[in-house]
C-alpha angles and dihedrals in degrees: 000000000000129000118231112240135155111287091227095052095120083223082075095067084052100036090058086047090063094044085244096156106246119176124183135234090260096047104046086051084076103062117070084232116126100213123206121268116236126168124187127216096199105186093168115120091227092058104167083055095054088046097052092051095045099050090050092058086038098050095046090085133087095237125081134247140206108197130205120192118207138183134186112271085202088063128063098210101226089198109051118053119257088241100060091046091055087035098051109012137066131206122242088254090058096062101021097111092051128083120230128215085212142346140199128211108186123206122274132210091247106095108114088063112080103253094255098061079060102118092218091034086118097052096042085053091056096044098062084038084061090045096061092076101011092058144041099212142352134202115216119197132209104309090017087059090059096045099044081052089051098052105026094043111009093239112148135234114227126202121249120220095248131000108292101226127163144076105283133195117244140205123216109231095192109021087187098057105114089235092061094039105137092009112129118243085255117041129180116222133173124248130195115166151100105222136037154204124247122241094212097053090056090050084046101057119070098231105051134073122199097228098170128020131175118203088220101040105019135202104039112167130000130159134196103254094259092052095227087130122035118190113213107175093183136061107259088158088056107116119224087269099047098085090038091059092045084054103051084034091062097043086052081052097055095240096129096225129210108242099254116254130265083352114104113038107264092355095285114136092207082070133087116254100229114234103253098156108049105097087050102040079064106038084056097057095040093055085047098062091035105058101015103035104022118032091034102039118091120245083230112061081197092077096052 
């Protein structure tokens, strides 16, 4: 089934290139189909990107799906032109007074700052705050994962020694939880990111379960048991060139990276990364939408 987005967005052109089934606005007003509603707080600074990669994995279910894109009005994006924000996005105040079947909130380069140095840190707080009532279940991202385990639970975020970057493989904790539903025993799932969550304090607090865990790069995915907030520390929605890009960014940088592990065949950058992610990175996010958006979220939002 397709998801609804604005027949202008630049994903579409891609999207249809992939036969990843889009319908406009204009279209989908025509079917007596109420579709889910999903904003997405995309706080990365390559945001058509983002956009792009969220709405593929979006748009391979048989639901449909309306989806609202949202910044931070505290924060000026350096990265994404001021044209396509007004023109695509909208501001929390702008949707503060709807309700949401899901949300989104993607990670964000900003994890080696404690979260309240973080310039829209206000703003985000209010914005999970809002999502306790305005919205079923939502879905946080690398560094939204920490932060949503951070507000909603106290748990803390720790520095690693150096950035934990690669493609790891990945063991199912509870094979029958409707999240890892189809998942193998063994999964593979990017990482990008500087600081992490510990397993021990999610199997420590009531109100979380540890659902994917890699020895290398630990806690993967946990959600809260009614599933109204799932934790995803990695980048299922990364492409097979997204980690390659970070890599030659930050050379150009002269930050002297590490080659990302597992990425590039026998660790040479001239090499394709082969796609082995991909099947799960979907299945997540369908099974997502099926048994925590769809199957538990009211056809009225009003009784949310």
């Amino acid at each position: 089934m397709p998801i609804r987005i604005n027949a202008d967005l630049p994903a579409i052109e891609v999207l249809e290139s992939e036969n990843i089934f889009v319908m406009t606005h204009e279209r989908s007003e025509t079917q007596e189909i109420r579709p889910l509603k999903i904003v997405i707080l995309n706080l990365m600074p390559t945001k058509v990107e983002t956009e792009t990669q969220l709405l593929r994995l979006l748009g391979n279910s048989p639901l449909q799906v309306d989806v609202t894109f949202l910044h931070m009005a505290s924060h000026t994006s350096k990265n994404t032109s001021a044209s396509h924000i007004n023109t695509f996005y909208k501001s929390f105040a702008d949707v503060k007074n709807e309700r949401f079947d899901g949300m989104i909130i993607t990670g964000a380069p900003v994890e080696k700052l404690p979260f309240e140095e973080v310039d829209y840190w206000p703003e985000m707080c209010a914005i999970m705050e809002w999502s306790k009532k305005n919205v079923y279940s939502t879905l946080h991202i690398c560094w939204a994962a920490q932060a949503g385990l951070y507000y909603h639970h106290n748990i803390e975020k720790h520095p690693l020694n150096e950035k934990l970057s690669g493609i790891y493989k990945h063991n199912v904790l509870n094979p029958y939880h409707p999240l890892m539903r189809g998942f193998d025993d063994n999964y593979f799932a990017p990482h990008s990111r500087y600081t992490e969550v510990k397993l021990s304090d999610i199997k420590k607090h009531p109100d979380l379960i540890a659902l994917g865990v890699s020895d290398m790069a630990g806690l993967h995915i946990a959600a809260t048991h009614d599933g109204r907030r799932i934790y995803v520390t990695g980048h299922a929605e990364y492409d097979r060139y997204t980690l390659a890009k970070e890599y030659f960014r930050d050379i150009n940088k002269g930050l002297n990276p590490n080659v990302p592990y597992n990425y590039f065949p026998d660790d040479d950058d001239s090499k394709v990364p082969p796609f082995t992610w991909r099947s799960n990175a979907h299945l997540l996010v369908s099974n997502w939408l099926n048994y925590y958006v769809y199957q538990e979220t009211p056809y009225d939002l009003n009784d949310l």
